[in-house]
N, C-alpha and C positions, 0 to 999 in steps of 0.2 A: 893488841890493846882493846879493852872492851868498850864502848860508849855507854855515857849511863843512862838509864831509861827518863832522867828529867831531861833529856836533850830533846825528846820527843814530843810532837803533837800527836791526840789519838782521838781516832775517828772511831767512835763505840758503833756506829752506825755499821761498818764495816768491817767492824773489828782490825783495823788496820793502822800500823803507827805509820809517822812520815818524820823526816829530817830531810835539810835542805841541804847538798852535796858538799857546800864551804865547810858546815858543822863537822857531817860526819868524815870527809877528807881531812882537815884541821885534827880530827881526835884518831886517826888509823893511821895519816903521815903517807895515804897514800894517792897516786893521781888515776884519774879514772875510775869506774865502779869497780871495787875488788868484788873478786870469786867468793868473800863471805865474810860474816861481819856479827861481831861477836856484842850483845846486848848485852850489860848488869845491870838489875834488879836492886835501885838503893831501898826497896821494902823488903825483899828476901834475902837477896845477896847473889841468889842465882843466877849465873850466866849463861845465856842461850848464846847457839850458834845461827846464823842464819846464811841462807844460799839461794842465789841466783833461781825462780823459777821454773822450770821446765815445762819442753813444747806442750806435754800433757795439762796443764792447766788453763783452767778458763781465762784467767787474764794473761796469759801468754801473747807476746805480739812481737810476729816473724823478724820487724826490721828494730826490734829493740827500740822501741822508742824513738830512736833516730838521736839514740844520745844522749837526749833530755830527762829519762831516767830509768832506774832500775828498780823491778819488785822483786823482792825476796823473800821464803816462807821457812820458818824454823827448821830446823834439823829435827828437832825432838819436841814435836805439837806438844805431847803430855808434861811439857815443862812451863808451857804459856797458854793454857788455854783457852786465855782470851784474845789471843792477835791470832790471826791467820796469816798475816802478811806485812811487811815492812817496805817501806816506799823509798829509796833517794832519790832524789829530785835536784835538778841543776836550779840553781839560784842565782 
């Protein structure tokens, strides 16, 4: 199930959306950060996928956060190409 991109706050700064973990767990049905997480776009329709960052990128951090949350970066940049990355965050 997709979340819709009005669940989001967005940091132009950073190019970076964020959702608080109760929002996006509530809207995926699932406990814990899942493996990827699918955005809908109520101005295009388009639905991106998103995934877990890897050790290669710069915001990459070895102990995950310690729990408190997870960034994740599109699957397919050339579908969003103004986020680079998506934030859950324990709330």
């Amino acid at each position: 199930m997709a979340i819709s991109l009005k669940e989001f706050e967005f940091d132009l700064k950073k190019k970076q959306l964020k959702i608080t973990s109760e929002k996006a767990f509530n809207k995926t049905g699932k406990k814990g950060f899942p493996q990827c997480l699918f955005v809908m776009s109520h101005l295009t329709g388009i639905e991106v996928e998103f995934r877990p960052i890897r050790e290669s990128h710069p915001l990459f951090d070895e102990d995950q956060w310690d729990g408190e949350q997870m960034i994740y970066e599109p699957v397919q940049a050339n579908l969003c190409p103004n986020v680079k990355t998506l934030v859950v965050y324990n709330s």
